[in-house]
mmCIF file of the N, C-alpha and C atoms, coordinates in Angstrom:
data_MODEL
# 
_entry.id   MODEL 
# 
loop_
_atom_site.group_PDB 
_atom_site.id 
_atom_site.type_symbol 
_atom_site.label_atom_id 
_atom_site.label_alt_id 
_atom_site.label_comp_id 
_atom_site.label_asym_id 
_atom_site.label_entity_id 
_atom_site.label_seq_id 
_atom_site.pdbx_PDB_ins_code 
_atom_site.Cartn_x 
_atom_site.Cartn_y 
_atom_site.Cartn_z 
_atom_site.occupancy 
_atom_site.B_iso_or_equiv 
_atom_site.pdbx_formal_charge 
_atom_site.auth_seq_id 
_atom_site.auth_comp_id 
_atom_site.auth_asym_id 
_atom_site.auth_atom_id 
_atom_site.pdbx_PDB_model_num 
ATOM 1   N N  . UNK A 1 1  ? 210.899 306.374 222.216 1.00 0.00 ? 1  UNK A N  1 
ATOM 2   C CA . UNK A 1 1  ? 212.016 307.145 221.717 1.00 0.00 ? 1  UNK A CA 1 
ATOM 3   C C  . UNK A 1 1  ? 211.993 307.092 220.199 1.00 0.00 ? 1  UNK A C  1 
ATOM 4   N N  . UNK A 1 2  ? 212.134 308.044 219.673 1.00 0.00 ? 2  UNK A N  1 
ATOM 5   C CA . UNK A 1 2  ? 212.608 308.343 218.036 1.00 0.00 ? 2  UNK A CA 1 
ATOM 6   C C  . UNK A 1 2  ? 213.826 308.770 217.909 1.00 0.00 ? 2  UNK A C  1 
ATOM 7   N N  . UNK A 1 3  ? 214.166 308.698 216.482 1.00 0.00 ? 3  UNK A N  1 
ATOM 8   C CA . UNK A 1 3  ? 215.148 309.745 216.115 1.00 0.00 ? 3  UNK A CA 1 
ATOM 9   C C  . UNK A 1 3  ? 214.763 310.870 214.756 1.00 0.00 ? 3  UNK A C  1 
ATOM 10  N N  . UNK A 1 4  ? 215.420 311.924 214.988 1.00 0.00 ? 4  UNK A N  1 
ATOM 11  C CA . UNK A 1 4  ? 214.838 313.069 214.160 1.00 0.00 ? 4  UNK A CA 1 
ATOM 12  C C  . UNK A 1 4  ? 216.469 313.300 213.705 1.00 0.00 ? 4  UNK A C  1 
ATOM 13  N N  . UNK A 1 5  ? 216.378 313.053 211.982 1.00 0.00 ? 5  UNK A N  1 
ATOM 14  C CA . UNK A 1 5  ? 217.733 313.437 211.644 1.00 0.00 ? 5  UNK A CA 1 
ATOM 15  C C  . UNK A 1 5  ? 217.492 315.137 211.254 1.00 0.00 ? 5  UNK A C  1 
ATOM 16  N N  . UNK A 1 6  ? 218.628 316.004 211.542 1.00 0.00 ? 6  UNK A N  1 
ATOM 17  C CA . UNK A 1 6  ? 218.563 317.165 211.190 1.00 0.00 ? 6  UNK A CA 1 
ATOM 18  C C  . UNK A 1 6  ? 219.691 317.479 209.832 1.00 0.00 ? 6  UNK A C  1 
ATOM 19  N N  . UNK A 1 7  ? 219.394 318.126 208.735 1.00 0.00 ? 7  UNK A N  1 
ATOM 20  C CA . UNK A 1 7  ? 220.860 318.077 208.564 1.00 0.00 ? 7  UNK A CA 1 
ATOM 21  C C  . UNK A 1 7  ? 220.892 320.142 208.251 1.00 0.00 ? 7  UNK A C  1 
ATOM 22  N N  . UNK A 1 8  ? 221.866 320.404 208.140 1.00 0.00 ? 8  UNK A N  1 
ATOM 23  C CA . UNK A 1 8  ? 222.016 322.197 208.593 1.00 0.00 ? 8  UNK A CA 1 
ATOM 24  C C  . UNK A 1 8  ? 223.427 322.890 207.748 1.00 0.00 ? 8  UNK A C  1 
ATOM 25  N N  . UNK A 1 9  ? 223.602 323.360 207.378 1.00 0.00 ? 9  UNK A N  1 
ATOM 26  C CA . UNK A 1 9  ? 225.074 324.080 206.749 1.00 0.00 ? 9  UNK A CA 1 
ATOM 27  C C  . UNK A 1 9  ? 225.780 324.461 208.191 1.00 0.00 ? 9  UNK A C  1 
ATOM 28  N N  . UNK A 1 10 ? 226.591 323.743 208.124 1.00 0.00 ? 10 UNK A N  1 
ATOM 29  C CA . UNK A 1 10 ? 227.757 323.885 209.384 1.00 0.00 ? 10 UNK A CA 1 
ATOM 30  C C  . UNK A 1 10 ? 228.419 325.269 209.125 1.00 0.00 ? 10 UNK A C  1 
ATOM 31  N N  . UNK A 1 11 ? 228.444 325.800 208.379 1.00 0.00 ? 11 UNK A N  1 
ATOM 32  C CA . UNK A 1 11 ? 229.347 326.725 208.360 1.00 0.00 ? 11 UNK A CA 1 
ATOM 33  C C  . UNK A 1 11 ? 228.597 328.494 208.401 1.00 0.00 ? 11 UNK A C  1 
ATOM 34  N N  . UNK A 1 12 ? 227.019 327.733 208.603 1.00 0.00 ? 12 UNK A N  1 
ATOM 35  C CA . UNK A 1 12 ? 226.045 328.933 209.036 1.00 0.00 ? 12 UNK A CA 1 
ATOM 36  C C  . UNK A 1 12 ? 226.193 329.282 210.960 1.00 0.00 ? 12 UNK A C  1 
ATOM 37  N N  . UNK A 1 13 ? 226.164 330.146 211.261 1.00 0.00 ? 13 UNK A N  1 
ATOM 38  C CA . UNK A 1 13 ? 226.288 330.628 212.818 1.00 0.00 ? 13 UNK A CA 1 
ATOM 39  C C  . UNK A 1 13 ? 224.870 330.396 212.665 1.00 0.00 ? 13 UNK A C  1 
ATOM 40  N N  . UNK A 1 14 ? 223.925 330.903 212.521 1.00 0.00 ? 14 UNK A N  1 
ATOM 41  C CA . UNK A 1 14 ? 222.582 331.119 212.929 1.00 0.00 ? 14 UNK A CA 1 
ATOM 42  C C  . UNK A 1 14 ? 222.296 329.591 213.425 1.00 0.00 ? 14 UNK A C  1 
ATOM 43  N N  . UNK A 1 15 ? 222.854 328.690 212.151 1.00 0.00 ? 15 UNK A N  1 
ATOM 44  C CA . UNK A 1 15 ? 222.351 327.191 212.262 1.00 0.00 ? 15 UNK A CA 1 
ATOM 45  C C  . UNK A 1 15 ? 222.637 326.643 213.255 1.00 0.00 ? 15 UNK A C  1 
ATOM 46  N N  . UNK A 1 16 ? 224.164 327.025 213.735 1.00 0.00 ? 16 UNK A N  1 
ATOM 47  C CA . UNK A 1 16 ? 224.850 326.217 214.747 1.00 0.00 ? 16 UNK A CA 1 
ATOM 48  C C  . UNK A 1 16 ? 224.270 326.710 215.915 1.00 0.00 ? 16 UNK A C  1 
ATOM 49  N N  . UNK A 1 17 ? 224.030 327.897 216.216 1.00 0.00 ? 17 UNK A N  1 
ATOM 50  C CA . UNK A 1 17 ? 223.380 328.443 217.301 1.00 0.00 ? 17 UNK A CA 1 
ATOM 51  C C  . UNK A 1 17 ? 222.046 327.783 217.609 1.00 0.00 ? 17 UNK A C  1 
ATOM 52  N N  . UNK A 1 18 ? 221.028 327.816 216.655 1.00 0.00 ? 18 UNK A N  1 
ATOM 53  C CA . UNK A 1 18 ? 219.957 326.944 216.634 1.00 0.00 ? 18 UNK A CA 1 
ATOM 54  C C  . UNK A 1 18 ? 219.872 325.674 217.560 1.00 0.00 ? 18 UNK A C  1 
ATOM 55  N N  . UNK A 1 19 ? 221.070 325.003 217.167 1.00 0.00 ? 19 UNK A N  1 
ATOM 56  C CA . UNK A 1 19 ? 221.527 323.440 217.289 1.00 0.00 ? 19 UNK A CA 1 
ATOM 57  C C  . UNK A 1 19 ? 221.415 323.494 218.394 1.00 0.00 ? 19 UNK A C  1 
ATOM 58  N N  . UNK A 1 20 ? 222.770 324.594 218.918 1.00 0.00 ? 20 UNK A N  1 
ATOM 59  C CA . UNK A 1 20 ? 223.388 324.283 220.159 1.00 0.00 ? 20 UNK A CA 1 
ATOM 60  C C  . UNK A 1 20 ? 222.044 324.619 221.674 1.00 0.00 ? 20 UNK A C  1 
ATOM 61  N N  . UNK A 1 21 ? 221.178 325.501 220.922 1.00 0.00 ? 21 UNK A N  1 
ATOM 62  C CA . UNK A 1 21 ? 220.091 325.565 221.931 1.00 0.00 ? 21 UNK A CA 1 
ATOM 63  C C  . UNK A 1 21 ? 218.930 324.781 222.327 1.00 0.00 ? 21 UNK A C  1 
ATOM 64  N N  . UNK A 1 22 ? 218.689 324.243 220.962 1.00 0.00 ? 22 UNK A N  1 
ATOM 65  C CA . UNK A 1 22 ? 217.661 322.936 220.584 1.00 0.00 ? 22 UNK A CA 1 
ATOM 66  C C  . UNK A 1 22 ? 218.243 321.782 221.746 1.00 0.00 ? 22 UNK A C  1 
ATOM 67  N N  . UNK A 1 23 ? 219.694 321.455 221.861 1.00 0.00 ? 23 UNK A N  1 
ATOM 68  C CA . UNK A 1 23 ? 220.219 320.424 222.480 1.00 0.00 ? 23 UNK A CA 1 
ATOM 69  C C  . UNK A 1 23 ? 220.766 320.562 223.861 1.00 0.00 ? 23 UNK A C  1 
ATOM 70  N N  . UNK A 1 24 ? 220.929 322.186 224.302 1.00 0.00 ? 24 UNK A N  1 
ATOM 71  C CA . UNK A 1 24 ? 220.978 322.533 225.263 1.00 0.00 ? 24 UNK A CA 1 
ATOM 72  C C  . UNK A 1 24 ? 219.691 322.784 226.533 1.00 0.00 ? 24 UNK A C  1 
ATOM 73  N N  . UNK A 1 25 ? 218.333 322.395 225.741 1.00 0.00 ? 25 UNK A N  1 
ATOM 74  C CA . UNK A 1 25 ? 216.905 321.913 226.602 1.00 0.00 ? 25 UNK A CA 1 
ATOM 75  C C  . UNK A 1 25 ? 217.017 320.836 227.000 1.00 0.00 ? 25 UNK A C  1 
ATOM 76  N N  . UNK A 1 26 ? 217.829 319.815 226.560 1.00 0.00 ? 26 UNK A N  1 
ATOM 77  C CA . UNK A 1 26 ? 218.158 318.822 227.492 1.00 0.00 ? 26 UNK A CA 1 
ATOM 78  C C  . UNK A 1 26 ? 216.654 317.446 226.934 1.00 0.00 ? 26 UNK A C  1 
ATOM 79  N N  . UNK A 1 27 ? 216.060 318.248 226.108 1.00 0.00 ? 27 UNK A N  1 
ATOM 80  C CA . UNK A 1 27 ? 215.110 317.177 226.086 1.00 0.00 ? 27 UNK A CA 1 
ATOM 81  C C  . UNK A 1 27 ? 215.595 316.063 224.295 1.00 0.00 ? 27 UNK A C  1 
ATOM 82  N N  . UNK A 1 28 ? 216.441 316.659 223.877 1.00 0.00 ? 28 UNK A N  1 
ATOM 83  C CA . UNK A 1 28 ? 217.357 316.523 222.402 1.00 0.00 ? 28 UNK A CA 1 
ATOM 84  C C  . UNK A 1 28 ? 218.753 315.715 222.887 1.00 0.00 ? 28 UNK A C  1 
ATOM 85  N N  . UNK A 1 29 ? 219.256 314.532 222.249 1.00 0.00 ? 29 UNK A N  1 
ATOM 86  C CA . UNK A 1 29 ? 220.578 314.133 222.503 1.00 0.00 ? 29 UNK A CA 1 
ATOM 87  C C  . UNK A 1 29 ? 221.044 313.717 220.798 1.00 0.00 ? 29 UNK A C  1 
ATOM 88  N N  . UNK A 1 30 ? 222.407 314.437 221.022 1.00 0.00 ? 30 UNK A N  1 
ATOM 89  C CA . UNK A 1 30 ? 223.302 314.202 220.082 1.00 0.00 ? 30 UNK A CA 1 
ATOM 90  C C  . UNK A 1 30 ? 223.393 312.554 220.492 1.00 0.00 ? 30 UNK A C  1 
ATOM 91  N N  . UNK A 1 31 ? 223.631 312.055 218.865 1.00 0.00 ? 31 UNK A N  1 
ATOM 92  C CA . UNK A 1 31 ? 223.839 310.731 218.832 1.00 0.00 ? 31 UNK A CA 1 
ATOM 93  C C  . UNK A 1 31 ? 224.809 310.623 217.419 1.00 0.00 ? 31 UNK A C  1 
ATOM 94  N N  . UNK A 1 32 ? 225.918 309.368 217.578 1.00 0.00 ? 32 UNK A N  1 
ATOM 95  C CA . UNK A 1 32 ? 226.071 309.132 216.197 1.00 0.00 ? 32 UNK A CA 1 
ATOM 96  C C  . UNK A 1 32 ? 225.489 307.971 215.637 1.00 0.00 ? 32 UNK A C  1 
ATOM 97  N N  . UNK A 1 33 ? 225.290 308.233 214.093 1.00 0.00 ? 33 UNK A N  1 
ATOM 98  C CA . UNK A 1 33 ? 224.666 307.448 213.533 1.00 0.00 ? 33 UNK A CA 1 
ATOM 99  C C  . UNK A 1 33 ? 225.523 305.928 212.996 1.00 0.00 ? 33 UNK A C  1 
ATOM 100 N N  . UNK A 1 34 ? 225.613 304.829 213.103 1.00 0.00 ? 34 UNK A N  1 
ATOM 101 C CA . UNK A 1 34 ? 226.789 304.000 212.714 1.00 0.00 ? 34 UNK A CA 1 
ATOM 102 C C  . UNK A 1 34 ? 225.909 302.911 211.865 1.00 0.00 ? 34 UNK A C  1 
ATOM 103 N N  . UNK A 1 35 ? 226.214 302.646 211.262 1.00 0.00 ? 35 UNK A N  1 
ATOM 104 C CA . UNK A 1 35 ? 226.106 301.626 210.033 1.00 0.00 ? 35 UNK A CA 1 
ATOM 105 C C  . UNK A 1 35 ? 225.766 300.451 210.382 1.00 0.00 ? 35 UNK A C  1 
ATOM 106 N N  . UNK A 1 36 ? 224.929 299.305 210.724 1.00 0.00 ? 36 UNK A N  1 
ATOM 107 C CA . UNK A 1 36 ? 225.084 298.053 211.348 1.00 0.00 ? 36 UNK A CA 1 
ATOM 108 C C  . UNK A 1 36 ? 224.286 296.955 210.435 1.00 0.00 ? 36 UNK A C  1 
ATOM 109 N N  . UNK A 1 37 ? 225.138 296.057 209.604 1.00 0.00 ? 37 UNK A N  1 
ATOM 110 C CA . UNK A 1 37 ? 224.095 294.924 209.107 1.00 0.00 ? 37 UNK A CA 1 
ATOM 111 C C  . UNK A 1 37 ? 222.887 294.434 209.685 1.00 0.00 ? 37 UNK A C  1 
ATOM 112 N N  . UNK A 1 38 ? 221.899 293.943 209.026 1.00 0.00 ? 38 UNK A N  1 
ATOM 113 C CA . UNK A 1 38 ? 220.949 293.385 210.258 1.00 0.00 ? 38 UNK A CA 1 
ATOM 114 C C  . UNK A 1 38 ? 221.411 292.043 210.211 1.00 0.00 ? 38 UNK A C  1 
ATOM 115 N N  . UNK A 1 39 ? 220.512 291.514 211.498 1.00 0.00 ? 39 UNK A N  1 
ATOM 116 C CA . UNK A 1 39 ? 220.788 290.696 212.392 1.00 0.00 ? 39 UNK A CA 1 
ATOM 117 C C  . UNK A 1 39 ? 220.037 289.531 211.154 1.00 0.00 ? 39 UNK A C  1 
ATOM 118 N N  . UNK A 1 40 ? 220.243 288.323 211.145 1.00 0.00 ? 40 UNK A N  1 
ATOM 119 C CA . UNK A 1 40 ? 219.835 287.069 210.609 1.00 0.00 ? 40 UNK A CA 1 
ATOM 120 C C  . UNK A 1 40 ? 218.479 286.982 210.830 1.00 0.00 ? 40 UNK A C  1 
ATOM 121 N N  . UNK A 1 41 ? 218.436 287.413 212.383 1.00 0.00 ? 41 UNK A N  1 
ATOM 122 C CA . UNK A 1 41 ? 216.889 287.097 212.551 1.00 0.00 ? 41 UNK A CA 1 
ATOM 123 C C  . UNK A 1 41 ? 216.005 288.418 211.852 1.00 0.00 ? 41 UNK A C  1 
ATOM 124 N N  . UNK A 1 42 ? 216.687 289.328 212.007 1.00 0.00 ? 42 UNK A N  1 
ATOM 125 C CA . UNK A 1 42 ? 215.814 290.593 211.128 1.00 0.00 ? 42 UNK A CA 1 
ATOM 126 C C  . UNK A 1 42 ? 215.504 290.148 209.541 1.00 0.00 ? 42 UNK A C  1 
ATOM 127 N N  . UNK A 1 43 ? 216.446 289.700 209.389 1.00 0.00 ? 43 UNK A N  1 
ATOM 128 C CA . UNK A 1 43 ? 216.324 289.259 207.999 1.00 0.00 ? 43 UNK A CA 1 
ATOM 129 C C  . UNK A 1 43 ? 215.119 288.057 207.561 1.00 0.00 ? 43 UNK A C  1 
ATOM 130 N N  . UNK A 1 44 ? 215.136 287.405 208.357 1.00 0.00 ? 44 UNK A N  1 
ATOM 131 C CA . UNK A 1 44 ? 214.369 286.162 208.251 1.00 0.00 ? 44 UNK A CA 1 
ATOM 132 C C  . UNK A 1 44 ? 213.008 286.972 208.525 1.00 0.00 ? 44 UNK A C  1 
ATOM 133 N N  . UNK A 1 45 ? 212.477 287.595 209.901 1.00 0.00 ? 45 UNK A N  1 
ATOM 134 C CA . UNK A 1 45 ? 211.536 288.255 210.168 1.00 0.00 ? 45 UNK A CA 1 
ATOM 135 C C  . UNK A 1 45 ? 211.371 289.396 209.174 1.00 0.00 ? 45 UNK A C  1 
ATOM 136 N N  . UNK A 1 46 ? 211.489 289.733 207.968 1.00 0.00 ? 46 UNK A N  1 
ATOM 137 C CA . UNK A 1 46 ? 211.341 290.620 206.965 1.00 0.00 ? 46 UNK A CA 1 
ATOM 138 C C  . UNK A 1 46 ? 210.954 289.548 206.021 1.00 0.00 ? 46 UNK A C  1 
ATOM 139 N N  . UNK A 1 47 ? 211.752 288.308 205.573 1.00 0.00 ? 47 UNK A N  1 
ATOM 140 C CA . UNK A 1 47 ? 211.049 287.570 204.609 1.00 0.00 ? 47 UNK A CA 1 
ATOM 141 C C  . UNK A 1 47 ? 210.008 287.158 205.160 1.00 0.00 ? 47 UNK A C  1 
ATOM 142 N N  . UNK A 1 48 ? 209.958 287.007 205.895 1.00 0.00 ? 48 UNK A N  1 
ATOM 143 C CA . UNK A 1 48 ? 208.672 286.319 206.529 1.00 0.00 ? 48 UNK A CA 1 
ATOM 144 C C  . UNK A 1 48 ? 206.877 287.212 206.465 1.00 0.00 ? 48 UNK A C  1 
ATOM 145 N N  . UNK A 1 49 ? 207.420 288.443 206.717 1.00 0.00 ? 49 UNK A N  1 
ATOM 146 C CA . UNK A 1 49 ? 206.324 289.520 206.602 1.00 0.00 ? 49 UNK A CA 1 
ATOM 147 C C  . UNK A 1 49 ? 206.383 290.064 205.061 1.00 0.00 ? 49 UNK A C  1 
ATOM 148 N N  . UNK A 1 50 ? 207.264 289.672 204.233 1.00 0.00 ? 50 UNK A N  1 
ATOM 149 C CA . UNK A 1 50 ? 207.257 290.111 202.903 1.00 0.00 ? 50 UNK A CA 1 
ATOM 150 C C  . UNK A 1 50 ? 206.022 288.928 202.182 1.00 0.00 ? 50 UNK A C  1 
ATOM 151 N N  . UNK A 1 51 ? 206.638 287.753 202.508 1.00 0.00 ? 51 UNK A N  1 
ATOM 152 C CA . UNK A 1 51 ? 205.860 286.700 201.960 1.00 0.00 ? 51 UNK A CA 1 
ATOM 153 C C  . UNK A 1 51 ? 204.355 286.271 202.848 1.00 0.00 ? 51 UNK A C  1 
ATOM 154 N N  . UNK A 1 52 ? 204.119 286.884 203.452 1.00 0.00 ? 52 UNK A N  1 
ATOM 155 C CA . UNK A 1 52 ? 202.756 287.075 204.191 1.00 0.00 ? 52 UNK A CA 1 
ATOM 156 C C  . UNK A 1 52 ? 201.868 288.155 203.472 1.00 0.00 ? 52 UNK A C  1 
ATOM 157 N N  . UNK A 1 53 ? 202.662 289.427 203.133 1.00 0.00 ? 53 UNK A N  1 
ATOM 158 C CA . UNK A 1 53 ? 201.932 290.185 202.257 1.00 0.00 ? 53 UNK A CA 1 
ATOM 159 C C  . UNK A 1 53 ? 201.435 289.965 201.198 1.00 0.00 ? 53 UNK A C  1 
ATOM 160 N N  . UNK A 1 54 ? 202.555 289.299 199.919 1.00 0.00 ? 54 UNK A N  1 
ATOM 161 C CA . UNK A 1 54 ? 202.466 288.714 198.932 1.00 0.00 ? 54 UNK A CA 1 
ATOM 162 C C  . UNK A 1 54 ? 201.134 287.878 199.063 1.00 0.00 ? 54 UNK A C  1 
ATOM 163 N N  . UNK A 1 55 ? 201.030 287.066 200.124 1.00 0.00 ? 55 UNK A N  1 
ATOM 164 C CA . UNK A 1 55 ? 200.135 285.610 200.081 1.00 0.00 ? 55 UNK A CA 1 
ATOM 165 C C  . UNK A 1 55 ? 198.802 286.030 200.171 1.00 0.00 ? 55 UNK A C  1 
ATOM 166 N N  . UNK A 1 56 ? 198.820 287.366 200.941 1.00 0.00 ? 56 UNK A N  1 
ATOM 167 C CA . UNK A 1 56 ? 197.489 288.175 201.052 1.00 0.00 ? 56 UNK A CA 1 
ATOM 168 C C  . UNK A 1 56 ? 196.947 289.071 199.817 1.00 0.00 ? 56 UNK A C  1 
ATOM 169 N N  . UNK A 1 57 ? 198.139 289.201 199.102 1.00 0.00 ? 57 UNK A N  1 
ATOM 170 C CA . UNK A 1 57 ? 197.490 290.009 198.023 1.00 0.00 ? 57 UNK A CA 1 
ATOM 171 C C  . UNK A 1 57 ? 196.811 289.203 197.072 1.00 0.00 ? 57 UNK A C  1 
ATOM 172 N N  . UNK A 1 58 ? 198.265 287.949 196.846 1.00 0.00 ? 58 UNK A N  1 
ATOM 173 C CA . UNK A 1 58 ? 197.671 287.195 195.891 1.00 0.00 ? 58 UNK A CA 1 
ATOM 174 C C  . UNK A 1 58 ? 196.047 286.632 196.043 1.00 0.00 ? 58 UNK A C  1 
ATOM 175 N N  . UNK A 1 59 ? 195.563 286.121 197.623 1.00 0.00 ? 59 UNK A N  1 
ATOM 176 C CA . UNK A 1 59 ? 194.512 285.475 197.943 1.00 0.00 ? 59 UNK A CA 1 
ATOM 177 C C  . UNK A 1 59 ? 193.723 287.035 197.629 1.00 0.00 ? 59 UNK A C  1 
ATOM 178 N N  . UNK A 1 60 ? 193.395 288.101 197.887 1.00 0.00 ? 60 UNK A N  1 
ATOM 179 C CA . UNK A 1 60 ? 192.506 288.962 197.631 1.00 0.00 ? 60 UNK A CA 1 
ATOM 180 C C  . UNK A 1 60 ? 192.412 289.738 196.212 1.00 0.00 ? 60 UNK A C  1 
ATOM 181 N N  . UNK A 1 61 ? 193.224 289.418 195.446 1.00 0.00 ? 61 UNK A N  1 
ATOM 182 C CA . UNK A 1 61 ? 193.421 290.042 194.211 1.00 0.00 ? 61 UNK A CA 1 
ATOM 183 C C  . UNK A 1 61 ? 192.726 288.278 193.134 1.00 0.00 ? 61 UNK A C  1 
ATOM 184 N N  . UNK A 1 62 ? 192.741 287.456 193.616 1.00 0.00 ? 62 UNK A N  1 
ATOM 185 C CA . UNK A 1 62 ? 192.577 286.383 192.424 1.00 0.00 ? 62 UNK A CA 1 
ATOM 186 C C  . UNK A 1 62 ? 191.122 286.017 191.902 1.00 0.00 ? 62 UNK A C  1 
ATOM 187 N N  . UNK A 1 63 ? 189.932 286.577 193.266 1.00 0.00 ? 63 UNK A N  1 
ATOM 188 C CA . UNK A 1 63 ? 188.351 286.750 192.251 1.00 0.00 ? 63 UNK A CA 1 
ATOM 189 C C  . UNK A 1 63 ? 189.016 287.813 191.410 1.00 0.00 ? 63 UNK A C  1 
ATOM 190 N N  . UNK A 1 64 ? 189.363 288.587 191.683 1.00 0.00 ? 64 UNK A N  1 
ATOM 191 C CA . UNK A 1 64 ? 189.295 290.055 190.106 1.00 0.00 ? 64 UNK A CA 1 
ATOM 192 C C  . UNK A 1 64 ? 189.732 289.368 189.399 1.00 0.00 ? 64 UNK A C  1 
ATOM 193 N N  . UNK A 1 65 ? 191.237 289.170 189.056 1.00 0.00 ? 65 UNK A N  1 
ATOM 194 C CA . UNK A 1 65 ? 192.030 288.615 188.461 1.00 0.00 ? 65 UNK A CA 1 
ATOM 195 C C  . UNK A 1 65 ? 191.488 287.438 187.289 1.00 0.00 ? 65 UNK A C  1 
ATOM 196 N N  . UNK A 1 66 ? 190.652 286.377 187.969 1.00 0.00 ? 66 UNK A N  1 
ATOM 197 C CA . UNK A 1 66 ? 189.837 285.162 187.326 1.00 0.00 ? 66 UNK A CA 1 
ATOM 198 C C  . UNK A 1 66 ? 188.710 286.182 186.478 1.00 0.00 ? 66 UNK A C  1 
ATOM 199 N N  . UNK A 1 67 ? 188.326 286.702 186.730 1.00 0.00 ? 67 UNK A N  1 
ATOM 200 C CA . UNK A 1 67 ? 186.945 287.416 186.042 1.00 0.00 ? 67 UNK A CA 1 
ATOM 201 C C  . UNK A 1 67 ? 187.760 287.899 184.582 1.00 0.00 ? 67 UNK A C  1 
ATOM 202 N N  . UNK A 1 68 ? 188.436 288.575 184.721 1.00 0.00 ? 68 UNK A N  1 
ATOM 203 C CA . UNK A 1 68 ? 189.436 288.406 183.702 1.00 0.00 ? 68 UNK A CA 1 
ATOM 204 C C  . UNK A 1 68 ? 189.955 287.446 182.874 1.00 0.00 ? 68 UNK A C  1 
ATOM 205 N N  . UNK A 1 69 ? 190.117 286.578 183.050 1.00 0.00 ? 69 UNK A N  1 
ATOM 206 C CA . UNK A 1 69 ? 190.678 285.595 182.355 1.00 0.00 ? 69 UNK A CA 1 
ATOM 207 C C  . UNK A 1 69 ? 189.989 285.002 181.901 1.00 0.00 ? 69 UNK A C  1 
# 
């Protein structure tokens, strides 16, 4: 499953018509979108893959880096 944001001038008929047929195939669901902090563990699992990247760059960037110096 994905989501595909659309956004459209509400106050166009053509647009709304569009909409209403796009979502009337049944294979499209209106959803609302709501705001949600992440979770502690998302957070932790983001530092975690942030500082894995970092550790990889640093280890593959430091022969160049030394040749330099």
């Amino acid at each position: 499953m994905c989501t595909v944001t659309l956004e459209y001038n509400q106050s166009n008929a053509l647009a709304r018509r569009k909409l209403a047929a796009l979502l009337a195939t049944g294979l499209f669901l209106k959803v609302r979108e709501t705001a949600q902090d992440p979770t502690p563990e998302a957070v932790e699992a983001h530092r975690q893959l942030r500082e894995a990247a970092l550790e990889q760059s640093r280890r593959s960037m430091s022969s160049i880096i030394a040749r330099y110096l």
